[in-house]
N, C-alpha and C positions, 0 to 999 in steps of 0.2 A: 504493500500500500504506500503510493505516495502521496505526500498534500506539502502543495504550496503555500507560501503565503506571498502574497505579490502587495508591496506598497508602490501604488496611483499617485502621487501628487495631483491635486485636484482642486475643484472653488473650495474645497474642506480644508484644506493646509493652508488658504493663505491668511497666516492667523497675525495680521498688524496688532498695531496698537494705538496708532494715530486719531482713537476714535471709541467712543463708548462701544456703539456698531459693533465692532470690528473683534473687539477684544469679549465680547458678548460671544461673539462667532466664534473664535479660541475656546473660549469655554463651554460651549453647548455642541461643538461641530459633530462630537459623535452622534449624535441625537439624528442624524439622518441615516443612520445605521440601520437594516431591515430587522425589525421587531421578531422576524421567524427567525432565529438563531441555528432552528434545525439544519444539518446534512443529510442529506439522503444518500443510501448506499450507495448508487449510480455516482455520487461525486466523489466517495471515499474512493470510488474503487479506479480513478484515474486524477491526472493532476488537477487540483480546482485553483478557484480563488475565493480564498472565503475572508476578504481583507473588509467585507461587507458585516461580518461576524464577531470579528477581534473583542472589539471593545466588551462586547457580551463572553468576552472570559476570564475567570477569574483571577483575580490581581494577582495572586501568585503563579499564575500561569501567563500569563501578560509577561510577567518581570523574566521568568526562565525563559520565554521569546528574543526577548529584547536582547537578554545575556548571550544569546548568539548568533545578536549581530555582530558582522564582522564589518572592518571600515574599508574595504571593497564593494560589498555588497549595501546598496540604501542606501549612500551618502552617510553611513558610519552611523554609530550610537548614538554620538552627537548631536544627530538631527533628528533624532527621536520625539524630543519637548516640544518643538516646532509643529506636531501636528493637531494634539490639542490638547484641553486642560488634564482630562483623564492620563494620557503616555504622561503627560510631564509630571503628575503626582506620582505615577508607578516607576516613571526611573529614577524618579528623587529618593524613592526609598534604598537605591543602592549605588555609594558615590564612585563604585570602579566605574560605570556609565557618565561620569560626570569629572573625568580627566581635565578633560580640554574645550574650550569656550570658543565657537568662532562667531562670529560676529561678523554681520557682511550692512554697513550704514548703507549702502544704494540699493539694498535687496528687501524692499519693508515688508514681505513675507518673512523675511528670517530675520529681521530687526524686532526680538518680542522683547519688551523687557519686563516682565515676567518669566520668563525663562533665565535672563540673566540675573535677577533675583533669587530663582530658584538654585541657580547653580551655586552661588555662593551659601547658600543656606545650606545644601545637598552635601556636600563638599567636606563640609565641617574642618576640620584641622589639616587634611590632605593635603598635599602637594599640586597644583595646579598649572596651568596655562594656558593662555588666553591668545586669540585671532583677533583682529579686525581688520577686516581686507575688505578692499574696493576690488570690483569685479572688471569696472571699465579700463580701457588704456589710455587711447586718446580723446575720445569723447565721451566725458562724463556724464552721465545721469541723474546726478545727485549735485545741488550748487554747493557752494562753499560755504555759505551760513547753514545748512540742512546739513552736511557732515560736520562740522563743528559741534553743533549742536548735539547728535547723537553719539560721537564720541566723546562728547562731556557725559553724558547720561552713564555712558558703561565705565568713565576711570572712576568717576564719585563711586559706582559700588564695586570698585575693584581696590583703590588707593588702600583702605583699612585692612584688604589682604595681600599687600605684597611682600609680607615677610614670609609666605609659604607658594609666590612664584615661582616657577622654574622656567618656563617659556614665557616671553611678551612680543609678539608678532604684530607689527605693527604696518601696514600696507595700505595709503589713502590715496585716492584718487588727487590731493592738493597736498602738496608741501607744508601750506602753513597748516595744515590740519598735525601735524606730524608736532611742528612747536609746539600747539594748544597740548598733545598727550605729554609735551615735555615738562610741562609747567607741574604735573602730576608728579614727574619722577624727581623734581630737583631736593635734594637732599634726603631722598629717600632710602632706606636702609634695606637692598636688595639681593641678601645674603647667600642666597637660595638660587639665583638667577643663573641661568645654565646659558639662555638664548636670548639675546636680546636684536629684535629688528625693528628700523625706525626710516620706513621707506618710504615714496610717495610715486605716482605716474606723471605730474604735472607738477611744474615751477613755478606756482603762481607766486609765490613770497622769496623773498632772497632773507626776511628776518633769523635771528638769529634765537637758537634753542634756548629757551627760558632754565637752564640749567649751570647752578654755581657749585655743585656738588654731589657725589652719589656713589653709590658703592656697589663696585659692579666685580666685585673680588674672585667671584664664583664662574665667569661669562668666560664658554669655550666659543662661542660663536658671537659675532657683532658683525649685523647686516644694516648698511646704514648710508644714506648718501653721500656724496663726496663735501657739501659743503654744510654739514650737517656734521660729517665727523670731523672739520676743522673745531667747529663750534665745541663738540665735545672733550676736547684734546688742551681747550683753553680752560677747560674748568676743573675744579679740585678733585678728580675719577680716583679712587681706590681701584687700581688695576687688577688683577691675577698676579701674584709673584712670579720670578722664574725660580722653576726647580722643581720639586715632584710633589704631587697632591696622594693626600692618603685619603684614600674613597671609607665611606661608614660600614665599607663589606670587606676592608680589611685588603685591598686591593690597591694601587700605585701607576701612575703613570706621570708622564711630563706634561709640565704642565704646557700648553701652547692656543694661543688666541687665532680662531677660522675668525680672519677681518674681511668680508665685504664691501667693500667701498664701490656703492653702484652710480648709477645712469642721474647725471647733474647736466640738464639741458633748458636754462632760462630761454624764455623767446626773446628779450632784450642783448642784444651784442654787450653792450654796458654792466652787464649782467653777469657776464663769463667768467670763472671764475681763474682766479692766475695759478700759474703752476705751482710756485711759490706756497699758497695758499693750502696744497695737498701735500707736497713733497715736506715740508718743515715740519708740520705736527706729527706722517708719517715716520721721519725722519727721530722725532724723542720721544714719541711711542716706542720704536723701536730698543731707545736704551734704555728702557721698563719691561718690556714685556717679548715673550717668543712668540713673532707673529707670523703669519703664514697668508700672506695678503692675496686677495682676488679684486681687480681694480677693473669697471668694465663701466666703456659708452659715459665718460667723462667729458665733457666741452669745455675748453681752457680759453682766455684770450691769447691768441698768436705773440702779443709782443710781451705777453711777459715772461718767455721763455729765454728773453737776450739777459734776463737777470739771473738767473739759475746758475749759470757758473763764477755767481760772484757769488753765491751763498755756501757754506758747507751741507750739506746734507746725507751725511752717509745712513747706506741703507747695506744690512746684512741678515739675509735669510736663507733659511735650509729651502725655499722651494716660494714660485710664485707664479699667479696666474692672470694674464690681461686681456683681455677680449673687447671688439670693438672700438679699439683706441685707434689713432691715426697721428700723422703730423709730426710734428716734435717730440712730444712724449716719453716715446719708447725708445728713443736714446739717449734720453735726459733720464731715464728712468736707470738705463745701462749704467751712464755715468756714474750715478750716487753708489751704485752699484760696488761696495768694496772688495768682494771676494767672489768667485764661481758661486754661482747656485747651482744644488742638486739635482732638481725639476723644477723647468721652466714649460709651460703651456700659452701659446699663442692663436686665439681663437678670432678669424675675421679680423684681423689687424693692420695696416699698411705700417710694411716697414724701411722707412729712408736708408739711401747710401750709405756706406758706414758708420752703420748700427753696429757696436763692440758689444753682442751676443755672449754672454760666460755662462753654461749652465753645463752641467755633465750630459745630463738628460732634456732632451727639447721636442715637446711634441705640437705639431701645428695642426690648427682643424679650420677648413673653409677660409685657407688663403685663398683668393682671387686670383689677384694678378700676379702674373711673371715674376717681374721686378721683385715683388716684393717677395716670391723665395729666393730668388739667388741672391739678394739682399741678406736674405739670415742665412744662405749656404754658402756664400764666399767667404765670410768671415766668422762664422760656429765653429767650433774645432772639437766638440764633447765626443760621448763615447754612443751613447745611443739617440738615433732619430726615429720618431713616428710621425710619420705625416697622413690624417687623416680625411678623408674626400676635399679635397684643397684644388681648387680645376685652376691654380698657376703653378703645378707639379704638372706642365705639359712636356711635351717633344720637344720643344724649345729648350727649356729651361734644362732638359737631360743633355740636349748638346752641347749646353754651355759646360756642363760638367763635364762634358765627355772630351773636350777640347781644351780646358784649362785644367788649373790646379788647387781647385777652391779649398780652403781652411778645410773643407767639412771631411776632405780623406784622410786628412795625417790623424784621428786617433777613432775614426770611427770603428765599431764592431758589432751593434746593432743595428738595424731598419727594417721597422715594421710601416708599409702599405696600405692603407685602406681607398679603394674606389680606382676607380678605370679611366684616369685623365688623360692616360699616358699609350703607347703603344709598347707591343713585348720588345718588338725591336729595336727600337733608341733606351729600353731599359736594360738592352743585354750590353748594349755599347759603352752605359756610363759604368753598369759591371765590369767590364772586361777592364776600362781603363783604372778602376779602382784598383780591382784584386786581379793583375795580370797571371796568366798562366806559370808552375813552378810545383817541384815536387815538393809533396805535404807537409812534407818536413820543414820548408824554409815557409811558407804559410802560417799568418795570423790566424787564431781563428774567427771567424766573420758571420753573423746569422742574415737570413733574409725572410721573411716572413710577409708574405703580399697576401690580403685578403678581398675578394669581389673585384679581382684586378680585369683587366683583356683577358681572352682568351690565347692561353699557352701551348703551340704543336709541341708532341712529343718530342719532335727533334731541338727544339728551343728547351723543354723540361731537361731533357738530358742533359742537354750545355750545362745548365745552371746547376745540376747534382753534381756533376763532373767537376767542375770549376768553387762552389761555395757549400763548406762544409757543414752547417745547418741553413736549409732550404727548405720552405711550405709556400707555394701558391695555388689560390686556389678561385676559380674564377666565378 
């Protein structure tokens, strides 16, 4: 026997609060539910839906439902309160259902607050973490006084439990919405705080975060705009120490900060922020804390890059990642750069002429143009490359390799491939000049690993088993 349960989102779930109405409808929506509760054997005996049924079963049979939902299936436990008063009394009675709080302000079926009331009530001494996320990117839905406004509504009933925070996900369609949550956090005592993000889609403010202090001593993760986390960096932050954290289960690890520094794109040119402005606060961050930086789709003004090499700014990490950057940046970024990094990832990135590249490991995804690899392969000299569906890894670009002496041969001995930009043939050519023919014995050894490459004849596979002593491609 099977039996489904299928949840409809319907006029029954949209349970606002905007409105006496509205919140009336939240609270009575089961109430359209068919009064015959019965199954007839014909239904047991193939998949049904009896989501017509639910509410007519008993609250302790309701709750063992709910407990196995998964957050794949339904839109997660989470979203359980959301559908009316009755779920949101029956999962209150059990706070593992009541982890995590999302909040979507331009979504006013899921803007209850009731439900965010409930959560904290639910919840009791737990550990928690909270969403508020804007749905739209570019065009928003919701004005900038109407998200204000409701996330004031959810920090006031959140501000008295952030001593048992661990996540604060913070995602608005406006920047200054993002200040407004910061006026919450300034001097607050976030002991508990594992994740903190403070991001937005739209530059409407260039204001600076209402924050003169705050203790963020706990935070492995910080996802946060570029001129948001200058603002952050100027005020009295309890950081993470360096050195090793002893977990409450009796467990050890280093301690090290995931920094996000994402997408800062004012529509005012006057607006822009100077390079200066990211690199110096990045820069004594750095002599606090083990950072592990991801910096992506940052807009700088152009001339304040002629200032950069009159400032010091030294910058030293085990591994970093940039995506979306262009212009000057990435070898101003090189510059600060005191020592090889480990892993370096460059995702969508334009990179200028003599770019001084240091990383052991460099793997690039969805380079464009030409230029801009032999740009990082004339002058890379690490040990392993991954280049992943990058369509300026062409024929070109192999015969430049194949014809010159780029940096990228003297110490390479990995390259892993992903996607088909290229043909087998100009990739046997820049092989062969690499790793020319010689017995085994005077042979480096050298892997090659090409995945969804061209299609490879047998008499081309041979070459390459023959010639390179760990070899997979596979088309």
């Amino acid at each position: 026997m099977v039996c489904t349960i299928q949840f409809n989102p319907g006029p029954h779930t949209q349970c606002r609060t905007q409105s006496g109405k509205e919140q009336a409808r939240h609270a009575n929506c089961h109430t359209d539910v068919k009064k015959d509760c019965r199954i007839s054997d014909t239904e047991l005996l193939s998949p049904v839906v009896i989501s017509a049924h639910v509410n007519y079963l008993p609250t302790e049979i309701l709750l063992v439902i709910f407990r196995l939902v998964e957050a794949s299936s339904l839109g997660g436990a989470s979203n359980l309160p959301y559908v009316c008063q009755r779920w949101m009394e029956v999962v209150a009675m059990d706070p593992a259902c009541w982890r995590l709080l999302t909040v979507w302000p331009d979504k006013p079926e899921l803007f209850v607050i009731p439900v965010v009331r409930a959560f904290f009530d639910a919840t009791r001494d737990s550990r928690i973490s909270i969403q508020i996320l804007a749905d739209h990117r570019v065009t928003p839905t919701i004005t900038v006084a109407e998200e204000h406004d409701r996330i004031r509504q959810v920090m006031e009933y959140a501000q008295p439990h952030f001593q048992r925070l661990e996540a604060l996900h913070i995602k608005t369609a406006y920047r200054s919405s993002v200040v407004v949550v910061s006026q919450y956090l300034n001097k607050a005592s976030l002991g508990k705080l594992r994740w903190l993000g403070l991001d937005s889609w739209n530059v409407d403010s260039t204001a600076p975060l209402l924050i003169t202090s705050v203790n963020l001593s706990k935070v492995d993760v910080l996802r946060i705009d570029a001129k948001s986390f200058g603002d952050l960096c100027r005020a009295d932050i309890l950081w993470p120490p360096i050195g090793v954290r002893h977990e409450d289960d009796g467990s050890t690890y280093n301690i090290q900060l995931h920094l996000y520094i994402t997408r800062y794109h004012p529509a005012e040119p006057s607006h822009l922020m100077s390079a200066l402005d990211l690199l110096i606060p990045l820069s004594l961050l750095n002599e606090k804390v083990n950072i592990r930086p991801t910096i992506f789709d940052v807009a700088f003004d152009p001339q304040s890059f002629e200032w950069c090499s009159r400032v010091e700014t030294p910058l030293h990490f085990e591994s970093a990642d940039l995506a979306d950057m262009d212009g000057p940046f990435i070898p101003t970024f090189f510059r600060c750069v005191s020592q090889p990094l480990g892993h370096l990832t460059l995702r969508r990135c334009e990179i200028l002429p003599d770019t001084n590249i240091r990383s052991r490991f460099i793997r690039l995804k969805g380079i464009a143009s030409a230029s801009s690899m032999l740009n990082v392969l004339k002058t890379w000299n690490g040990q392993n490359l991954g280049i992943t569906d990058c369509p300026g890894f062409n024929d070109e670009v192999l015969r430049d390799l194949t014809d010159g002496n780029p940096a990228c041969y003297q110490h390479l001995r990995a390259l892993l491939v992903t996607g088909a930009t290229y043909t087998a043939e100009a990739f046997k050519c820049m092989v062969e000049r690499r790793y020319p023919a010689g017995p085994p014995s005077t042979q480096e050894r050298w892997s090659i690993d090409v995945k969804n490459g061209p299609e490879l004849t047998a008499e081309l596979r041979s070459w390459f088993e023959a010639r390179v002593p760990s070899f997979s491609w596979s088309s």
